[in-house]
C-alpha positions as CSV (number, residue, x, y, z in Angstrom):
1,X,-2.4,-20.6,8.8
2,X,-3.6,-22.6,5.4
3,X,-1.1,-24.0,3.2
4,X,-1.0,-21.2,0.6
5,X,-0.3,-18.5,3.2
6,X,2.5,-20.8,4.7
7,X,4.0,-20.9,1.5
8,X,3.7,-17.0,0.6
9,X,5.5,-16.1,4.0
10,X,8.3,-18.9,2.9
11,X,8.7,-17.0,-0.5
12,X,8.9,-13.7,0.9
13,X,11.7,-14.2,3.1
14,X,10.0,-16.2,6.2
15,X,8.3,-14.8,9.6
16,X,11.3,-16.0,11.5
17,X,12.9,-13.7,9.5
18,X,10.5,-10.8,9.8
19,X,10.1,-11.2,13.4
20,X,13.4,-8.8,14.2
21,X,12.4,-6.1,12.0
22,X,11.9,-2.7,13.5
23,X,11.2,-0.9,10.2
24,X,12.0,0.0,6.8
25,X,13.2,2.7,5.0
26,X,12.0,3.5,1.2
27,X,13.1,5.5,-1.7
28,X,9.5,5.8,-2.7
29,X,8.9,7.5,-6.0
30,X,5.3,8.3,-6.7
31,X,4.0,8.8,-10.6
32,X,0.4,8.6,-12.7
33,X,-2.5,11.2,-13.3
34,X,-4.5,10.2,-10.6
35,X,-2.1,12.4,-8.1
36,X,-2.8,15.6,-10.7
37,X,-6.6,14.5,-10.5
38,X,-7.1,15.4,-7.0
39,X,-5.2,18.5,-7.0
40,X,-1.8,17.2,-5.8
41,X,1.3,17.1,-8.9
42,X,3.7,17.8,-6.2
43,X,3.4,14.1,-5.0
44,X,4.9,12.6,-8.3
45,X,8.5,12.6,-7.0
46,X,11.1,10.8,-5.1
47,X,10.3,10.7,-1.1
48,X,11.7,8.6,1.7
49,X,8.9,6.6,3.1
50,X,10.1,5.1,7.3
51,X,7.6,2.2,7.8
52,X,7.0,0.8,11.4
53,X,6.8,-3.2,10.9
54,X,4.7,-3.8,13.6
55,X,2.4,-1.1,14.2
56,X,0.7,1.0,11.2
57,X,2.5,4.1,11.4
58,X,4.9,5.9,8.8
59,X,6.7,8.8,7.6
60,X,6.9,10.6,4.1
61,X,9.4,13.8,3.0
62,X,9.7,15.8,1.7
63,X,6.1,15.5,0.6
64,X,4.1,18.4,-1.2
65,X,6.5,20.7,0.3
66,X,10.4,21.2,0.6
67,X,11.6,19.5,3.4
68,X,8.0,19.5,4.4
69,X,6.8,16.1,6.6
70,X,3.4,13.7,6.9
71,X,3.2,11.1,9.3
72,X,0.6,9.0,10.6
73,X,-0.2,6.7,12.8
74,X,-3.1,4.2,14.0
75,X,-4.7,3.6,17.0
76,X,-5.0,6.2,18.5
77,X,-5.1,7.6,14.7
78,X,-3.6,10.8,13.8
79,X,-2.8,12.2,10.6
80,X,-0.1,15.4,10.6
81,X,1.2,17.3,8.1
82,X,4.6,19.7,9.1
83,X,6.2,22.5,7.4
84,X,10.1,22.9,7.2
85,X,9.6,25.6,9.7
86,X,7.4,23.4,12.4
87,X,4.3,24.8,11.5
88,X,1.5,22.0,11.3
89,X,-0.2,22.8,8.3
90,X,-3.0,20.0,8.7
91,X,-4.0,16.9,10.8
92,X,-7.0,15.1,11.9
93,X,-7.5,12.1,14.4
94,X,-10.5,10.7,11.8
95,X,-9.5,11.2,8.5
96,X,-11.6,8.9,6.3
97,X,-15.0,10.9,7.0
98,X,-13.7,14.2,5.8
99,X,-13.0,13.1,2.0
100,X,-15.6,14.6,-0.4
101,X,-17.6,12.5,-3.0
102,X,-15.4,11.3,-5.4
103,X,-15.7,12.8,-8.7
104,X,-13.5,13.5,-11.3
105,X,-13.4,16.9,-10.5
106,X,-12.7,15.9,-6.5
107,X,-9.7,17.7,-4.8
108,X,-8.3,16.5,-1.3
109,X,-6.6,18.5,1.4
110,X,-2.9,17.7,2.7
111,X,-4.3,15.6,5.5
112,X,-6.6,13.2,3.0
113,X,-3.8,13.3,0.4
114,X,-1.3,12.0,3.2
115,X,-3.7,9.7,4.6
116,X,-4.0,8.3,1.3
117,X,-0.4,7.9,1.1
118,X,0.2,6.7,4.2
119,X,-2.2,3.8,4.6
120,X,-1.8,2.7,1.6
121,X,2.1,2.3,1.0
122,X,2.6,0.9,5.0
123,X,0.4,-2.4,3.9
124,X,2.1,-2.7,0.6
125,X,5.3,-3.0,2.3
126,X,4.2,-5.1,5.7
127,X,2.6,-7.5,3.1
128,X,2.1,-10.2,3.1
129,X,3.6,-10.6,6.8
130,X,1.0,-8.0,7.8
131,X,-1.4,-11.0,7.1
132,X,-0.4,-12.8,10.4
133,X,-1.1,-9.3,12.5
134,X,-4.0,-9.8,15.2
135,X,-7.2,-9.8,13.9
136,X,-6.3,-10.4,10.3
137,X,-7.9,-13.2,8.6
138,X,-6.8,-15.1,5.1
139,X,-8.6,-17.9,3.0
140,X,-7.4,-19.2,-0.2
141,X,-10.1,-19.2,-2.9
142,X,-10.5,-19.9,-6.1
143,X,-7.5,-19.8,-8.8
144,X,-7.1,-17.1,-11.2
145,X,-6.2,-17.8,-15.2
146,X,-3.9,-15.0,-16.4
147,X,-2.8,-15.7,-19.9
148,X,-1.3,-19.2,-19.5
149,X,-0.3,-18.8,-16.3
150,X,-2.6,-19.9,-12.9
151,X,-2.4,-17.7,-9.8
152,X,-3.2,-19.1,-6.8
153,X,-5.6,-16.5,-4.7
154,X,-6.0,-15.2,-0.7
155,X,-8.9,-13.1,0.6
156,X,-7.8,-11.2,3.4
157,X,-9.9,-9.3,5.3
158,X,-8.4,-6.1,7.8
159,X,-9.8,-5.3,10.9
160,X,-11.1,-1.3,11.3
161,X,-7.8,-0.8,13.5
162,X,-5.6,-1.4,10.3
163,X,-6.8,1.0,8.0
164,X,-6.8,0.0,4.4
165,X,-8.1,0.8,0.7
166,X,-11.4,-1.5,2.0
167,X,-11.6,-4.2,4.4
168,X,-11.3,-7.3,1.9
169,X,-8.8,-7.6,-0.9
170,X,-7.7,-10.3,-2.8
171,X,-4.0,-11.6,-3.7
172,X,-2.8,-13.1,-6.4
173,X,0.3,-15.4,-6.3
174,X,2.5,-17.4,-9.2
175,X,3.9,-20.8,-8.8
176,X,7.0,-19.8,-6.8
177,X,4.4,-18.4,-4.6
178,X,5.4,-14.3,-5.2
179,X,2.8,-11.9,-5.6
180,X,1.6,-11.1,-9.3
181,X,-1.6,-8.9,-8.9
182,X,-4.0,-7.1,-5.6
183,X,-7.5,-6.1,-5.9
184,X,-9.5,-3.6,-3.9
185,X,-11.6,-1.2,-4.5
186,X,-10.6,2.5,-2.1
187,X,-13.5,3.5,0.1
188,X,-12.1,7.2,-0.4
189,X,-12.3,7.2,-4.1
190,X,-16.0,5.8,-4.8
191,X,-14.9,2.2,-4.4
192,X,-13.8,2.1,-7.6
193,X,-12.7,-1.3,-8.7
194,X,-8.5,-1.8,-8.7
195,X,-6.1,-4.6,-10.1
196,X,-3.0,-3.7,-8.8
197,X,0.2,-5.3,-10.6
198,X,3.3,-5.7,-8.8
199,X,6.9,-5.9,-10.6
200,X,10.3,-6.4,-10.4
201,X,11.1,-8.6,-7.3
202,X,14.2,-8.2,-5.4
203,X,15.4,-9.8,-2.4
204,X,16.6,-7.2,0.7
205,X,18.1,-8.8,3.5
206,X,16.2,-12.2,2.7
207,X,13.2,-10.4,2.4
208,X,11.5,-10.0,-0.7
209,X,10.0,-6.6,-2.0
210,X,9.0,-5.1,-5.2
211,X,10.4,-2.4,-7.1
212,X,7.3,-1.0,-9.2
213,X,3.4,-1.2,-8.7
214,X,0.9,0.2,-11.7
215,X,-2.3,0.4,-10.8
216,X,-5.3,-0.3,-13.4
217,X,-9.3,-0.5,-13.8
218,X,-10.6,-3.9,-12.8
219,X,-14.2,-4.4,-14.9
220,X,-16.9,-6.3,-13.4
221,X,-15.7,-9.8,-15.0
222,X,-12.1,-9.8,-12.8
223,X,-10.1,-8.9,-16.0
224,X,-7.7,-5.5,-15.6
225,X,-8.0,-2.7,-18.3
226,X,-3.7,-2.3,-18.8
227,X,-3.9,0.4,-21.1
228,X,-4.5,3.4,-18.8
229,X,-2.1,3.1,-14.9
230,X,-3.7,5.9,-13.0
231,X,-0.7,5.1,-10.0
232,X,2.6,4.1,-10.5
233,X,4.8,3.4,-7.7
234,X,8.4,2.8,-7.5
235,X,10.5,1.2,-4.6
236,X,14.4,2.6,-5.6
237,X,15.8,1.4,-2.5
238,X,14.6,-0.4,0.9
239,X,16.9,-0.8,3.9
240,X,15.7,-3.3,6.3
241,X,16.0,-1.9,10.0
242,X,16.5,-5.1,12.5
243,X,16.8,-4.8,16.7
């Protein structure tokens, strides 16, 4: 591992420490227009998300739906949406193919709006232990200037069996080596260019997590348009699950 990745791990509780957990469970609360945008308003609420630490699968309820469940899982992938009374309203063992051309106008199904979800939220929470997973790879590059501050930078690239936004994203880290800012730019919505700004730190069973997310616009020159947050998330609660 390089030296900035040694000391991110450190800061976010250690990979000694990470090593015993099964899983997590968050109070995930879900906000912004982008959720209205594709068709889905019912996702801007409080759900418990159940993470697997150590393979990419997860669990979301109630989710569109009273008492309604999506879960996913990778390798072999499936995607499955459940209502209250058992009946699977929607899955798909290849979901990333099926999402229309992003457009403004755009709406997803169930299963792409729980794919979505899904992927997204289990590497925000695996992070950035996820970056010593098998076939995983992170470089520092270049520093970032934010105001008068200098954020130290990883690119990590994902393999195809760790679905993700994209395959390389860059993280941004302060001088006690927590994470300020993520780019990437979703395959699913038009690769459309993201700073993502995390908030709020707080330290669960030596672990480090954080409490809100707001995702904005990245333009072309690296710089983050923070006027507009088309996604805001919010972690009320995690409970670390251990052997």
């Amino acid at each position: 591992m390089n030296e900035l990745l040694t000391k991110v791990l450190e800061a976010h509780g250690g990979l000694g420490n990470w090593s015993t957990v099964k899983g997590l469970t968050v109070k995930l609360s879900l906000d912004g227009p982008f959720w209205d945008g594709v068709g889905w308003p019912g996702i801007r609420r409080q759900q418990t998300l159940s993470v697997d630490a150590r393979h990419e699968r997860t669990r979301l309820t109630p989710f569109v739906g009273e008492d309604e469940v999506a879960t996913y899982e990778s390798a072999p992938e499936l995607v499955r949406v459940v209502a209250a009374d058992g009946s699977v309203l929607g899955k798909s063992d290849d979901p990333r193919p099926t999402y229309p051309e992003y457009t403004p106008e755009a709406k997803w199904d169930r299963v792409q709006l729980a794919y979505f979800t899904a992927t997204a939220n289990w590497n925000y929470f695996v992070e950035p232990f996820l970056f010593t997973y098998p076939g995983v790879h992170a470089e520092e590059i270049e520093p970032w200037q934010e105001g008068d501050e200098t954020w130290r930078r990883l690119r990590v690239t994902f393999p195809a069996n760790l679905p993700n936004h994209n395959s390389e994203q860059t993280f941004y880290y302060d001088d006690r080596f927590l994470l300020r800012r993520m780019d990437y730019a979703p395959e699913v919505t038009g690769d459309a260019p993201i700073a993502h700004y995390v908030h709020d730190p707080v330290t669960v069973d030596g672990l480090v997590f954080y409490r809100k997310r707001v995702v904005h616009l990245r333009a072309e020159d690296g710089t983050a348009d923070r006027s507009w947050a088309p996604i805001e998330i919010g972690a009320d609660e995690v409970v670390v699950e251990r052997d």
